[in-house]
MDAnalysis code that builds the backbone (N, CA, C; Angstrom):
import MDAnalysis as mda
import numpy as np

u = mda.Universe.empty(441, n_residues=147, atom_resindex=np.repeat(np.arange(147), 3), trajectory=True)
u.add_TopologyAttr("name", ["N", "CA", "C"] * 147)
u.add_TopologyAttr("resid", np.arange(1, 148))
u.add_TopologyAttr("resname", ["UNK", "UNK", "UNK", "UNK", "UNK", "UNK", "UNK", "UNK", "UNK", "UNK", "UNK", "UNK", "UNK", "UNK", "UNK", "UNK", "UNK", "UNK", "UNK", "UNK", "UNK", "UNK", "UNK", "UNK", "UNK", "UNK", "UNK", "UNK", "UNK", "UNK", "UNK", "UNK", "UNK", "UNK", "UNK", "UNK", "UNK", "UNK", "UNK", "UNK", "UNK", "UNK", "UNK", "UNK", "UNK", "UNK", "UNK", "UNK", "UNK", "UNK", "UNK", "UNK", "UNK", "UNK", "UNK", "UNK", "UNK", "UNK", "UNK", "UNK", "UNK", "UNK", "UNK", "UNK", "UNK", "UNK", "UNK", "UNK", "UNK", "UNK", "UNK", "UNK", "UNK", "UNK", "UNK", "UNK", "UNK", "UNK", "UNK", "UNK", "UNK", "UNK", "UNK", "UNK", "UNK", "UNK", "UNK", "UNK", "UNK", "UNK", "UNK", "UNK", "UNK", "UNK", "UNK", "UNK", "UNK", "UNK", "UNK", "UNK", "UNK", "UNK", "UNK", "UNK", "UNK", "UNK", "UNK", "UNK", "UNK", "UNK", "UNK", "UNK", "UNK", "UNK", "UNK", "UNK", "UNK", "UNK", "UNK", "UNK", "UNK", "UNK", "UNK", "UNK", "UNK", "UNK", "UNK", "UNK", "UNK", "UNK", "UNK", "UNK", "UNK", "UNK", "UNK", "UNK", "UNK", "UNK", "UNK", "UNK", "UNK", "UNK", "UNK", "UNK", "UNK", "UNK", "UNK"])
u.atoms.positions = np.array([
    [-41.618, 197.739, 183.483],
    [-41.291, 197.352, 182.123],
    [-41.160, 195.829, 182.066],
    [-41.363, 195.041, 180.894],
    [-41.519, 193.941, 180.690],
    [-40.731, 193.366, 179.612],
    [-39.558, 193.095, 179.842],
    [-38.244, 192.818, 178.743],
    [-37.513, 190.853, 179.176],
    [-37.494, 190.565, 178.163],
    [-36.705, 189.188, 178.364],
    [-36.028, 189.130, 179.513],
    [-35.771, 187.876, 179.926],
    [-34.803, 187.534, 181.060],
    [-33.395, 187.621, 180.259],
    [-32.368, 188.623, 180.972],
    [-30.985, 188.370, 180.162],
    [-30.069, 187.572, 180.990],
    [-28.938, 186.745, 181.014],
    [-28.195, 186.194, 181.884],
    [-28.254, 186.783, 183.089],
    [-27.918, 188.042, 183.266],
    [-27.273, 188.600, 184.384],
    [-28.812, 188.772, 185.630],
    [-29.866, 188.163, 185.124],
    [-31.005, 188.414, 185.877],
    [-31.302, 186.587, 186.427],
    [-30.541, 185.629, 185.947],
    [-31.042, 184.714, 186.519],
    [-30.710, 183.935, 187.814],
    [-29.708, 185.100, 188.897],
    [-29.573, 184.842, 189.964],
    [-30.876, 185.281, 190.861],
    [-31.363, 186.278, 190.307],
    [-32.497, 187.119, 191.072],
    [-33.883, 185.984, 190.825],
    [-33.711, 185.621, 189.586],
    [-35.059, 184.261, 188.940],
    [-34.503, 183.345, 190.259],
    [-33.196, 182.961, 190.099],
    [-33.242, 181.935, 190.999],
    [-33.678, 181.818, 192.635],
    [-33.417, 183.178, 192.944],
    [-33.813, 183.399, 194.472],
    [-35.584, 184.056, 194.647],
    [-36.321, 184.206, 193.370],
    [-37.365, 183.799, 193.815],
    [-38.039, 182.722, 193.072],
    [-37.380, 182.161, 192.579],
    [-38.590, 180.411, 192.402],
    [-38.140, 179.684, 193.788],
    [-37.051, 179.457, 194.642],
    [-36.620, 179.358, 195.780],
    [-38.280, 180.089, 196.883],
    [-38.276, 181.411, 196.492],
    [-39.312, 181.740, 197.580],
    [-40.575, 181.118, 197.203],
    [-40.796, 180.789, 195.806],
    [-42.178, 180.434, 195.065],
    [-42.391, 179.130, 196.014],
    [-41.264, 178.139, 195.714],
    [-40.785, 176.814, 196.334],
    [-41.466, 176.257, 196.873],
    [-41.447, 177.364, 198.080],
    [-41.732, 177.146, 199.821],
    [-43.282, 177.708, 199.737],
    [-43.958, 177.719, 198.639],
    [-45.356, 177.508, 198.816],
    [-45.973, 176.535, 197.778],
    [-45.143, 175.744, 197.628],
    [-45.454, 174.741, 196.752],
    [-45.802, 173.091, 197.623],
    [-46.547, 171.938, 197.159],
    [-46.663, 170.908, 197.252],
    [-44.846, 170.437, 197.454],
    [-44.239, 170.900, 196.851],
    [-42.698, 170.153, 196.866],
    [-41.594, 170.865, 197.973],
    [-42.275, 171.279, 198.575],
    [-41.618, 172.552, 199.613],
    [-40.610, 171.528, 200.523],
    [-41.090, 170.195, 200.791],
    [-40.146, 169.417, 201.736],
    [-39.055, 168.666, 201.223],
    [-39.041, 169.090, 199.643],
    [-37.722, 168.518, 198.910],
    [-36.778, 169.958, 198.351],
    [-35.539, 169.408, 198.605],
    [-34.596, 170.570, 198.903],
    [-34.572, 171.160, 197.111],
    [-34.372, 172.300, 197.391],
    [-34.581, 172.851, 196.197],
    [-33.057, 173.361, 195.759],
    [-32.993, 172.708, 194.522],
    [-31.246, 172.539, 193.953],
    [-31.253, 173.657, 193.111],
    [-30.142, 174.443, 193.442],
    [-30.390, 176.015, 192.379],
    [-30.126, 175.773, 191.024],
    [-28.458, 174.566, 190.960],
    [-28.268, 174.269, 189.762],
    [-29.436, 173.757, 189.043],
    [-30.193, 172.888, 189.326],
    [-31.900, 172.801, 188.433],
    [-32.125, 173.709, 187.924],
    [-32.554, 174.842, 189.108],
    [-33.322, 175.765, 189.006],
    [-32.760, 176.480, 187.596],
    [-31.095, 176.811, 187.762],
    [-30.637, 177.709, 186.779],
    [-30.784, 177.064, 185.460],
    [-30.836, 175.521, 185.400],
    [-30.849, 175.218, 184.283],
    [-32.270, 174.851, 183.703],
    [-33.414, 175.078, 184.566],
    [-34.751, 175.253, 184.002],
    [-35.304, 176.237, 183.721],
    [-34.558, 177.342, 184.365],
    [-34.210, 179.060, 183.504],
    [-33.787, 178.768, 182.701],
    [-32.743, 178.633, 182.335],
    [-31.719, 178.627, 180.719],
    [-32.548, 177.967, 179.413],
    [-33.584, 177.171, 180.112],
    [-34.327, 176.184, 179.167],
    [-35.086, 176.933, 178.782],
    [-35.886, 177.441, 179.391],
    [-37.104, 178.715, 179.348],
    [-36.519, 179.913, 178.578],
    [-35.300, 180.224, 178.774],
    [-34.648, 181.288, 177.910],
    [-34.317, 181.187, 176.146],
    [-33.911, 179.961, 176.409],
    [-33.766, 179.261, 174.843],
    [-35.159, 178.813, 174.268],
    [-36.139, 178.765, 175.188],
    [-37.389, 178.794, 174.074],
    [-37.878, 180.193, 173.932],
    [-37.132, 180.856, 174.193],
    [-38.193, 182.530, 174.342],
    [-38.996, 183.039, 174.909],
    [-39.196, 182.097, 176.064],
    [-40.192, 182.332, 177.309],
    [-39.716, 182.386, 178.446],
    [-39.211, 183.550, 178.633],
    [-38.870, 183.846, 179.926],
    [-38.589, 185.595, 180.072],
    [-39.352, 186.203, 180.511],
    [-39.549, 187.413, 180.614],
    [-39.932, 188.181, 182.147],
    [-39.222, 189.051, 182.412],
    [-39.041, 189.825, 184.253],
    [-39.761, 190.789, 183.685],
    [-40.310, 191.357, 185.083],
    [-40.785, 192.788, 185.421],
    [-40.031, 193.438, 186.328],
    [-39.441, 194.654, 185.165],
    [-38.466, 195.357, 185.675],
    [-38.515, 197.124, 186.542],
    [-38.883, 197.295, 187.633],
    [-39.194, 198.348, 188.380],
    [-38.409, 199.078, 188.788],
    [-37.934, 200.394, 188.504],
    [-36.955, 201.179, 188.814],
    [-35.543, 200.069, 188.719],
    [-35.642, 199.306, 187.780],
    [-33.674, 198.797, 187.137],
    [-34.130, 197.687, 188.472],
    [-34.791, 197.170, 188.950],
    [-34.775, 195.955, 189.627],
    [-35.608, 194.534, 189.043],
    [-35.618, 193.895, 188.769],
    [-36.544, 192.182, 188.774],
    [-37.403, 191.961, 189.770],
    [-38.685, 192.375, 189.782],
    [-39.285, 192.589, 190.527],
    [-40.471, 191.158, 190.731],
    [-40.163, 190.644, 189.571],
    [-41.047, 189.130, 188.916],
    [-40.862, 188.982, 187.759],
    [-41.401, 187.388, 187.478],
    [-40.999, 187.151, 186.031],
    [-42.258, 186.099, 185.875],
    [-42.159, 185.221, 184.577],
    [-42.682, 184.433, 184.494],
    [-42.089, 183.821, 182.780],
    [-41.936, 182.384, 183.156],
    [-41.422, 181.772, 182.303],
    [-42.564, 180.235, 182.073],
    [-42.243, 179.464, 180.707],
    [-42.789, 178.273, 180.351],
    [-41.802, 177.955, 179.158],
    [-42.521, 176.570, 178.745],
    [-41.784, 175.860, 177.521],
    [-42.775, 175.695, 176.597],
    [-42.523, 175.516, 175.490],
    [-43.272, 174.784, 174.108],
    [-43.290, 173.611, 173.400],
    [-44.013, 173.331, 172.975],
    [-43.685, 171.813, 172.205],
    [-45.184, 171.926, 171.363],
    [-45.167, 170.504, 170.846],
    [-45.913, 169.929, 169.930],
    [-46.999, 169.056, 171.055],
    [-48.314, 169.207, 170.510],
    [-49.821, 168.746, 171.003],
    [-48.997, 166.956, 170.517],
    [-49.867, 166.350, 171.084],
    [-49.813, 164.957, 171.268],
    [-49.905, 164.213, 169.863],
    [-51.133, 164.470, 169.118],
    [-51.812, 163.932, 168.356],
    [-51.232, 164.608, 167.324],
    [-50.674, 166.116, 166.949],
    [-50.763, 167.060, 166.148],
    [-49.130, 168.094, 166.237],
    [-48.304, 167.411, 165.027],
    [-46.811, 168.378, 165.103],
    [-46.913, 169.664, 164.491],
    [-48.842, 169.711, 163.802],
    [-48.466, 171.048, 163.014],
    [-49.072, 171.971, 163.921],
    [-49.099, 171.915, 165.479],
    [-49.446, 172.584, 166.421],
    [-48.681, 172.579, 167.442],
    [-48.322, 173.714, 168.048],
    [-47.500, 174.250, 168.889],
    [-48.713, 174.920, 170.361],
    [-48.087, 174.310, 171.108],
    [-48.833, 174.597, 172.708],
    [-47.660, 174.861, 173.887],
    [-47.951, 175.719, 174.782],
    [-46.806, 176.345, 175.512],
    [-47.345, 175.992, 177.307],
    [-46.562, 175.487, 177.706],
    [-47.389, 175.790, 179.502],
    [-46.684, 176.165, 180.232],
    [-47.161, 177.597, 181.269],
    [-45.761, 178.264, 181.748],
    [-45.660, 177.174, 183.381],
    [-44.387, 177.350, 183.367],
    [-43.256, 176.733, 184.323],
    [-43.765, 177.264, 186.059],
    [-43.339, 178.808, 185.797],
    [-43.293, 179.415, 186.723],
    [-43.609, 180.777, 186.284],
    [-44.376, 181.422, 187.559],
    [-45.244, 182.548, 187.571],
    [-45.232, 183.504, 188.999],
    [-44.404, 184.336, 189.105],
    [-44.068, 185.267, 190.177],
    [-44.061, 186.553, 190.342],
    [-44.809, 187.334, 191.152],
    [-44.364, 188.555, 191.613],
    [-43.741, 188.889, 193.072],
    [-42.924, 189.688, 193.478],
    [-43.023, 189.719, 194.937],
    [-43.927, 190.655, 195.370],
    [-43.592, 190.342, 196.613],
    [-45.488, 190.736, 197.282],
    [-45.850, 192.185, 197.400],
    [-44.374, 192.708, 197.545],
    [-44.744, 194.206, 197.157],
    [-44.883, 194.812, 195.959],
    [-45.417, 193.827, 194.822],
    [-45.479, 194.791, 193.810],
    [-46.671, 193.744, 193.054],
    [-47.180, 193.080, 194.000],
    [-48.421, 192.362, 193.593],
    [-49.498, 193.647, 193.204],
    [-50.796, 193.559, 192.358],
    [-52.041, 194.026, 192.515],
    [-51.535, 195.602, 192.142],
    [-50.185, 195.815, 191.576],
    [-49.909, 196.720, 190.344],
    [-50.240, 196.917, 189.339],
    [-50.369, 195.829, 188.481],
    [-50.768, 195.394, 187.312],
    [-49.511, 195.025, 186.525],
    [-48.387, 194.471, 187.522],
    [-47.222, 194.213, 186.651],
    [-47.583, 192.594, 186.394],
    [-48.186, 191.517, 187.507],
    [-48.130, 190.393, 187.136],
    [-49.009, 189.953, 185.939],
    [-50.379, 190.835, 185.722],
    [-50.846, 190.832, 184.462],
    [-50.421, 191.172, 183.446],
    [-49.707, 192.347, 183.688],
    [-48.568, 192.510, 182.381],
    [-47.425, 191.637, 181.597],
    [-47.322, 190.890, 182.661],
    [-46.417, 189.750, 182.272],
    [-47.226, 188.626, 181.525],
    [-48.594, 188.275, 182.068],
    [-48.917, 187.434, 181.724],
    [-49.218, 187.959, 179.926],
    [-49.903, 188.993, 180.089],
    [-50.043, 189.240, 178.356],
    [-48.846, 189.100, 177.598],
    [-48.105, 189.908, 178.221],
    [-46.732, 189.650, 177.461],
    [-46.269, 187.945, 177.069],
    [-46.417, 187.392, 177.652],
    [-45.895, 186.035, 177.637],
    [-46.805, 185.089, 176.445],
    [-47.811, 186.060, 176.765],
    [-49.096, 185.123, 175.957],
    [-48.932, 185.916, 174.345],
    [-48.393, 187.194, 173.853],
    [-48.190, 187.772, 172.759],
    [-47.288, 186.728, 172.311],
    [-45.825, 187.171, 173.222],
    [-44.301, 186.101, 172.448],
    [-44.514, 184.686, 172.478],
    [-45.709, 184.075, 173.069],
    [-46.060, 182.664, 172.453],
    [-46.277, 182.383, 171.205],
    [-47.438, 183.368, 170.946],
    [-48.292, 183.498, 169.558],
    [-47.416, 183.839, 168.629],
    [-46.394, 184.956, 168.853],
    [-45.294, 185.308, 167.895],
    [-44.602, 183.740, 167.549],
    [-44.085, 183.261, 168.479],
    [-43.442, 181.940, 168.251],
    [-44.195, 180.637, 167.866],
    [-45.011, 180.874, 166.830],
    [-46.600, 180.042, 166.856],
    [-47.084, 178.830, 167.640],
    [-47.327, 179.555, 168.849],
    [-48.391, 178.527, 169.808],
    [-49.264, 178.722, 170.112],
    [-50.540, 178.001, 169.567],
    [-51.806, 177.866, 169.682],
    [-52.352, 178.001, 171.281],
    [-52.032, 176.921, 171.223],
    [-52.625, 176.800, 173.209],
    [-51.343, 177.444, 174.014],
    [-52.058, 177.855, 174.622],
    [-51.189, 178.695, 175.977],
    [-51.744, 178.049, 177.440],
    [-50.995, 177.414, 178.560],
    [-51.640, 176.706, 179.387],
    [-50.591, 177.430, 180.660],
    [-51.925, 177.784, 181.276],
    [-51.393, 178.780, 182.924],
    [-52.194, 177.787, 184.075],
    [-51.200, 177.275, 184.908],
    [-51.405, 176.462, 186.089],
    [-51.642, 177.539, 187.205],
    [-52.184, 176.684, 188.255],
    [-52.313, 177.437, 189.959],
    [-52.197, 176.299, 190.453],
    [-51.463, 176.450, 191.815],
    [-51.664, 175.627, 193.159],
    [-52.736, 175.796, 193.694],
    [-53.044, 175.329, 194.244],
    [-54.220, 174.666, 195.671],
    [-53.353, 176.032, 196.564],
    [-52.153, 175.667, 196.987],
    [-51.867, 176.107, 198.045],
    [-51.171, 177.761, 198.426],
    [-51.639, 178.411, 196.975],
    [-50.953, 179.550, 196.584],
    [-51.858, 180.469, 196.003],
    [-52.897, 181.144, 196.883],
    [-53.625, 182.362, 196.205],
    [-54.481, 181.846, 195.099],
    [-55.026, 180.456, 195.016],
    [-55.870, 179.830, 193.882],
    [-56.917, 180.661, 193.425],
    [-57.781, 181.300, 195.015],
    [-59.331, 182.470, 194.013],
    [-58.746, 183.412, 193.680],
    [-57.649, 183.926, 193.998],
    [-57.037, 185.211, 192.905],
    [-56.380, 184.655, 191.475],
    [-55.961, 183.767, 191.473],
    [-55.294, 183.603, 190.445],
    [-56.404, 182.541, 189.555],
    [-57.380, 182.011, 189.778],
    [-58.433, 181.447, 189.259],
    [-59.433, 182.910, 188.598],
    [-59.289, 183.560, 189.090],
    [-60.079, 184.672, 188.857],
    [-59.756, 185.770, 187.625],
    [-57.981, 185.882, 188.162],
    [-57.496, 186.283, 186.689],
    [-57.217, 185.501, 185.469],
    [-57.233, 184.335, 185.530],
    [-57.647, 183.566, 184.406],
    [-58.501, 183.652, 183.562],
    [-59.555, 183.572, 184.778],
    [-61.652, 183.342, 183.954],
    [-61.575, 184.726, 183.479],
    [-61.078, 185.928, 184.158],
    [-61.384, 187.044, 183.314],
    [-60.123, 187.775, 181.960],
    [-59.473, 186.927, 181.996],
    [-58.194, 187.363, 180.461],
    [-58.627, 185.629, 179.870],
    [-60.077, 185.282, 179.976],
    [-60.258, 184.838, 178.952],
    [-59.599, 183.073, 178.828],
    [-58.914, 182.498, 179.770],
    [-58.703, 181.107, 180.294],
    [-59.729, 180.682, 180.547],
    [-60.443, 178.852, 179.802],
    [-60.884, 178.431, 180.805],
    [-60.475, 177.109, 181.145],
    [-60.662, 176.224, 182.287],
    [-60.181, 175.412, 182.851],
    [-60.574, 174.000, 181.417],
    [-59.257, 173.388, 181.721],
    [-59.004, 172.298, 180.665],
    [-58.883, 170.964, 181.387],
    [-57.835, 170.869, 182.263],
    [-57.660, 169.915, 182.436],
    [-57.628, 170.323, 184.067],
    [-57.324, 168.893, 185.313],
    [-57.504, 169.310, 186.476],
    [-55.493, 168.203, 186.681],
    [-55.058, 168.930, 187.726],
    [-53.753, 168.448, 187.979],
    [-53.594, 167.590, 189.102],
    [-53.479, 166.219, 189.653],
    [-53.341, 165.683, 190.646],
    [-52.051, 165.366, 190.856],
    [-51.405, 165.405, 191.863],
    [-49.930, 164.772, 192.556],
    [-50.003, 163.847, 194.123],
    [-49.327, 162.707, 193.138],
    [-49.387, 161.657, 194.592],
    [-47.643, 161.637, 194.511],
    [-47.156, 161.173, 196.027],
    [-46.122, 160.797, 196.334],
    [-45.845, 159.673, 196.192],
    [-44.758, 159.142, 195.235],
    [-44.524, 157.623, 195.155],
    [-43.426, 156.711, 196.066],
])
């Protein structure tokens, strides 16, 4: 099942963006939970933040934020944050479920563009793949240097 994140679920959010973390580019900077909880809470107050819930457990979630296009305030564009399943409940069809879901309560909350990232270093031809086929295509490309 695919229901909002409620308070009492964002210890479980927090202990896996923690596991997400450690396959990220930023894996060698310590990962502060208080952030974490309060970049949940942010995601909650825009209406984007929604778990997959398996037999009464949080099994994954996926959250983003919204705002206004650059050029254009009478347009609303959303890019999700963070995007997780755990590994035993990958290739269910719960992490796609989430993703539709997320991409409906955007549109409900009127946002035009919907923008879904991948790492390099995290399952990129699977998750490049479910993109190109629910209809994503590549916009922009993401670089990170260390300053």
């Amino acid at each position: 099942m695919i229901r909002d994140c409620e308070a009492k679920d964002v210890d479980t959010l927090i202990a896996m963006s923690e596991e997400f973390w450690g396959h990220t580019i930023y894996k060698e900077e310590s990962f502060d939970v208080e952030s974490c909880r309060a970049m949940i809470e942010q995601t909650m107050k825009h209406e984007l933040c929604l778990v997959l819930e398996v037999n009464g457990e949080v099994e994954g979630f996926i959250c983003g934020i919204k705002g206004y296009l650059l050029a254009n305030f009478d347009i609303m564009s959303g890019t999700e944050l963070a995007w997780w399943v755990n590994e035993d409940y990958r290739k269910t069809g719960g992490g796609l479920k989430l993703l539709k879901s997320i991409e409906k309560r955007a549109k409900k909350l009127g946002v035009k563009y919907w923008n879904m990232l991948y790492m390099e270093s995290s399952m990129p031809a699977s998750i490049k793949s479910i993109y190109e086929s629910t209809g994503y295509r590549k916009s922009e490309s993401f670089y990170t240097k260390v300053l």
